[in-house]
N, C-alpha and C positions, 0 to 999 in steps of 0.2 A: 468729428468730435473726439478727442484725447481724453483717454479716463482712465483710470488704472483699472488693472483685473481684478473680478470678481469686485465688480463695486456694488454697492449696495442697492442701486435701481435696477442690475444684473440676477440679484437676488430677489427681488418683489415681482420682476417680471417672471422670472423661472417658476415663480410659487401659482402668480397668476394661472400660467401656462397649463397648470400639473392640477388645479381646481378646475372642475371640468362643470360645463354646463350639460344642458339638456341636449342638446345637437350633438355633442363630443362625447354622448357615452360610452360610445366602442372605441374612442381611445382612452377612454377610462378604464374600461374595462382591462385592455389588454396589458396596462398598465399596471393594473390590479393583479393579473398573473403574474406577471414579470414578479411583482414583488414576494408573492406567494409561492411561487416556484423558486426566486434564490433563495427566500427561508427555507427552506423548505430542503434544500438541498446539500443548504451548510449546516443545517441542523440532524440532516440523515449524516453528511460526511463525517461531522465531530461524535456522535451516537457509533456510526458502524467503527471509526480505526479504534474509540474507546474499550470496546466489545473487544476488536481485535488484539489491542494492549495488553488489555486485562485477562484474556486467553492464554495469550502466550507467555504472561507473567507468573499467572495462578500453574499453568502448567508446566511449567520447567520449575515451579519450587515445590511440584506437590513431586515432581520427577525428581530431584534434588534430595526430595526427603525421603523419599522412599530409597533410590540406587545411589551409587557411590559416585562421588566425582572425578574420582581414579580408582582404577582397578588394578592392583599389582595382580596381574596370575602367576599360577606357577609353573616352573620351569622343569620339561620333563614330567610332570604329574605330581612334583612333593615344593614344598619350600622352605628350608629347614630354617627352624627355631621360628616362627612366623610371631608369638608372640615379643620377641628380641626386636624380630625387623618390624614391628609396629611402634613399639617404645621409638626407635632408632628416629623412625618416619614424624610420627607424631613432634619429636623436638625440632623439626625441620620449621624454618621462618613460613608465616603463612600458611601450615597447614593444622587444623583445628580440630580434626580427629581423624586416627589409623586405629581397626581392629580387625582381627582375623574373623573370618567369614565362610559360613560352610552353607553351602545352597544344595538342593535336591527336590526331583518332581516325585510327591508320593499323594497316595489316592487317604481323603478323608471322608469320615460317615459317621453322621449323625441321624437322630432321628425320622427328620426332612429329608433326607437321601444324602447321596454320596456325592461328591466331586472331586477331578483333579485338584490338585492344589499346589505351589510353590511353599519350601518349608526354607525357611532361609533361621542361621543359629551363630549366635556372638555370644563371646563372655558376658556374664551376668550384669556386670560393670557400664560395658560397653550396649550391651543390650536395652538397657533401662535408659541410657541418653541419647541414643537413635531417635533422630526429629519425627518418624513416624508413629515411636511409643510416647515420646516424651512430651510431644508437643502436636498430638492430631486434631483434626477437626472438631472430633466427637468422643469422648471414649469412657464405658464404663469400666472399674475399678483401679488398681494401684500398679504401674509397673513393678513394682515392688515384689507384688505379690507372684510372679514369674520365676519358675526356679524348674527343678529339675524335673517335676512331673506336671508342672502345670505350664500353659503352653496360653501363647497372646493368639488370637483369631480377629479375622479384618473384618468387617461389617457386614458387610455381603455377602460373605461367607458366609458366616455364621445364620444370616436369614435364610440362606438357602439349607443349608444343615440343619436347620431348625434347633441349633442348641445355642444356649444363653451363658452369663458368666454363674457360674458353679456347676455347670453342664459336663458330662463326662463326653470328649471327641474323639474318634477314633482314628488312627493313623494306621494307613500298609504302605510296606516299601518291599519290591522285588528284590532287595539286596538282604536278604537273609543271610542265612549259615550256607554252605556249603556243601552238598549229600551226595552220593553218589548218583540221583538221578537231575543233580542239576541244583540252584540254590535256591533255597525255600523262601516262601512269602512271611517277612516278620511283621506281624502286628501286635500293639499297642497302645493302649487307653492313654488319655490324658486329663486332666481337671481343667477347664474354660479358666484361666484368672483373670483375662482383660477383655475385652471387644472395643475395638480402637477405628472408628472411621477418617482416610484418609481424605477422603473428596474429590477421588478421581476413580472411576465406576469401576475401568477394568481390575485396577488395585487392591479397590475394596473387597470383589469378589475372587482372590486370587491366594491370598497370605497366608503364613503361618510360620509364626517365630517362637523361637527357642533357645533355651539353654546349650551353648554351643557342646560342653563334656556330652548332655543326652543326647543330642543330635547325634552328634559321632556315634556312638551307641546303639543306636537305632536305626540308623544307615550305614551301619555296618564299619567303618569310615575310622573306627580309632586315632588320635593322632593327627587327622589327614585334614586340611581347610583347604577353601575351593578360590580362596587368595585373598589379599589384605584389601579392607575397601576403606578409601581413603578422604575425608571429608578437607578441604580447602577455603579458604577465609574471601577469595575473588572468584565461583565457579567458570566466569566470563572467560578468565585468563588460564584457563586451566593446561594449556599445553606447557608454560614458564614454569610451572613443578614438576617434567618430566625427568629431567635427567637428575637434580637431586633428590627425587625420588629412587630413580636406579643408586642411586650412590650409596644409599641411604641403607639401601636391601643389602645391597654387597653379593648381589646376584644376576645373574642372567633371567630376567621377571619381563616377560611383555606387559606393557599397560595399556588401560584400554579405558577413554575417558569416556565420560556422558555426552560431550559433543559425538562423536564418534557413533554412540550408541543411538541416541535420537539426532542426528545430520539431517536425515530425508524427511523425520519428521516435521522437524523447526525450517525446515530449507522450504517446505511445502505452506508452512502458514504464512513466511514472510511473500512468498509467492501469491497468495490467497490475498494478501494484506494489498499488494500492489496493487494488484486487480479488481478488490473494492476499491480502489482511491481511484481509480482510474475509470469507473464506470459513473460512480456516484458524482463526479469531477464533469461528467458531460450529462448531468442534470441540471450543475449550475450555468452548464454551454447554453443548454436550451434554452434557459431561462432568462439568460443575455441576449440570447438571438430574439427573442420576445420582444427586449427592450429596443434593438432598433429596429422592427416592425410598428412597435411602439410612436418611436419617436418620428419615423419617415412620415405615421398617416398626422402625425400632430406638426409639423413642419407643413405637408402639404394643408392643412387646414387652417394655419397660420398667416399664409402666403403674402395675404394683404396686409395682414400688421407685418409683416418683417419689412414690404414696400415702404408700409408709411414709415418705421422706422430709422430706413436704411435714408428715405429722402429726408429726414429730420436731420441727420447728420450720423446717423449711429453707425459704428464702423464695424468692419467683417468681422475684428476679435470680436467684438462685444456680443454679436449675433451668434457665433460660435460659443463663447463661453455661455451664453442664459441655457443654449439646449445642451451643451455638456452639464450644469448644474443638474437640467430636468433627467438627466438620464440616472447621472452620478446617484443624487438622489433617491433615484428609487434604490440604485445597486446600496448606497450607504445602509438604509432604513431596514432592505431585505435582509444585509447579511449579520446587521444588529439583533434582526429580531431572531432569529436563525441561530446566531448563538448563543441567545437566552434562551432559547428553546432548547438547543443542543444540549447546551449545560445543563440544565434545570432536569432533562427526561435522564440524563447521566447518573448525575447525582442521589435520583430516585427511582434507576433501574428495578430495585428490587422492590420496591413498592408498587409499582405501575405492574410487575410479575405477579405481586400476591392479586393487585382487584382482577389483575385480566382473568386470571385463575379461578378468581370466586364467581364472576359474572361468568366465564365459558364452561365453569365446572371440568374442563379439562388442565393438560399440562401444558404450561409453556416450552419447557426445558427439560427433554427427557435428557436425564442420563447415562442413560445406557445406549445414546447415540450421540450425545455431545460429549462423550467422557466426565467432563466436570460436574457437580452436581447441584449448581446454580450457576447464575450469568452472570459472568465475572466484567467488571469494568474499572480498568484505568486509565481517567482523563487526564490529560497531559496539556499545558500550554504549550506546546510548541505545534499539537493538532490545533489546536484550539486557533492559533494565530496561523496557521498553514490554510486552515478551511477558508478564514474572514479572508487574509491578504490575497487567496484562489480569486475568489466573488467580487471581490472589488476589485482585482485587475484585469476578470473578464469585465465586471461591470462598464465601467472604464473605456475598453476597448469598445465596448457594442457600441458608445455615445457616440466617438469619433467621426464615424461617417456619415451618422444625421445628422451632426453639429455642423460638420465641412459642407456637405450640401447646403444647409439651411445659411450659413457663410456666404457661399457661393450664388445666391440667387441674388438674380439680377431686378432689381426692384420695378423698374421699368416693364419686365414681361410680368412679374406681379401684379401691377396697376394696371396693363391693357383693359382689362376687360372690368375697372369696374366705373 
């Protein structure tokens, strides 16, 4: 009998097949996993690369905003006119801020105790439009209000210092004056004007920004910046502003980009990223191999319809396609529901975060071990179509060999015995 594929008594029979009676509950059953483990699986896959997207995106921009995208240093130890070769840099195509920048590790103490701390100091100008004061997570008071005695503190810090904004903070730096028995420890008070949360843990607990003239001043440092840091309009493409950049200085200046700085770091998540795509990828294996477990006990339990079938005239494709439809169809239906699933727990990562939290009374998300300080997610369609097109081209594959079989039987040893 000639029919075209996928006809429509190919399709009532495959439905029949897939409604299971009382005798056929354990290929019901198995059936039922099949389908619950590929949701299940393309709904973990599309959830974990989102997580991982959204990691490595929140984190190279909170690294972005906080370091520089290029780092002119300087050459020999000085770099003369630094404010000239920032003007210079900054009219260069594509890049979207250059300021001189003085960094130093000096001890801070406040009421809560004392800690190391990183004091990093830009012009007043420059200072106030840095994406970490200007545009942070969280932050109490006015950039503004930062000037030569009053100094920004990062979040963490400051909880751990136990002082707040209008708080007096203390700074020491080993780089004193000079004396005959060695250079003295200079300290110096300061007034809290801002408390600025980045939203990347070690960050927060690390910072302290200043007026770059007091800086100098107070590290001893008159004159001296610790090299020009360079902000960029593509940070992706950041190596194509190397050499107009040198051009730009009119110096012999090493640079030193943010790839460079974080390489092992980023080299490590997209490593991490593989390695979930590739673990959670033979969930949805299992869950294929299922299906033709599946289909083999529902073929040999068929046997005698596929005889009578086969002797009614119905030919090997037609036998072939009904238990591809029965297979496909589960793989369809799993990896449909799979990415409503995916999507949907995506979408409302951070609410499904606040009930777990309220019901376990614990944290989901510490930060001070995930860096970040929530669970960052961005869903992408092309995860999104990478998970489904996975599932259905395993699914797919698992049909094949119980379809060919159930093809391949000879209707005749079917009927023997009934």
């Amino acid at each position: 009998m000639n029919t075209p594929p996928f006809a429509r008594f190919e399709w009532l029979i495959a439905g029949r097949y897939l409604r299971a009676r009382r005798r056929e509950r354990t290929i019901s059953a198995i059936v039922g996993f099949s389908l619950v483990g590929i949701m299940l699986g393309v709904a973990t896959l599309i959830i974990v690369m989102s997580v991982m997207n959204g990691f490595r995106d929140t984190l190279v921009d909170r690294i972005l905003g906080v370091g520089a995208h290029v780092m002119a240093l300087p050459a020999g130890g000085a770099l003369d006119d630094p404010e000239a070769a920032a003007v210079r840099v900054a009219a260069l195509p594509g890049v979207t801020r250059a300021a001189a920048m003085l960094e130093g590790q000096v001890m801070a103490s406040g009421p809560g105790g004392a800690s190391g701390v990183i004091l990093r100091a830009y012009p007043a100008d420059d200072l106030r439009s840095l994406p970490a004061i200007a545009a942070p997570e969280e932050a109490l008071g006015d950039p503004a209000d930062i000037g030569a005695n009053r100094v920004a503190v990062a979040w963490g810090l400051a909880q751990q210092l136990g002082v707040a904004r209008g708080d007096t903070l203390t700074l020491i730096s080993p780089n004193g004056l000079s004396t005959p028995f060695g250079r003295s420890i200079r300290s110096r008070s300061y007034e809290v004007a801002y408390v600025f949360r980045i939203g990347m843990h070690e960050y927060d607990k690390a910072f302290v920004y200043m007026d770059l003239p007091a800086a100098q001043l107070f590290l001893n440092r008159e004159g001296a910046v610790s090299g020009l840091e360079i902000m960029v309009d593509r940070p992706d493409d950041v190596e194509r502003f190397a050499q107009p950049i040198r051009d730009a200085i009119g110096a012999r200046a090493p640079l030193w980009t943010w790839k460079q700085a974080n390489g092992a770091f980023l080299d490590a998540l997209a490593i991490e990223r593989n390695t979930m795509f590739i673990i959670l990828t033979l969930i949805i294996l299992v869950a294929a191999l299922n299906i033709i477990s599946g289909l083999i006990m529902l073929v040999k339990d068929k046997e005698r319809d596929i005889g009578i079938l086969r002797t009614m005239g119905l030919a090997r494709g037609s036998v072939l396609r009904v238990f591809f439809i029965c297979g496909a169809s589960i793989g369809v239906v799993g990896t449909l529901l799979g990415v409503a699933l995916g999507v949907a727990f995506t979408l409302n990562i951070r609410t499904i975060q606040g009930w777990v939290e309220a019901v376990t009374g614990g944290s989901v998300w510490d930060p001070s071990i995930r860096v970040l300080s929530q669970i960052p997610a961005d869903l992408r369609a092309s995860d999104v179509l990478t998970a489904a097109g996975l599932a259905l081209a395993l699914s797919f594959l698992a049909t094949l060999y119980p379809a060919w079989r159930a093809a391949r039987l000879d209707p005749v040893e079917a009927l023997r015995h009934e």
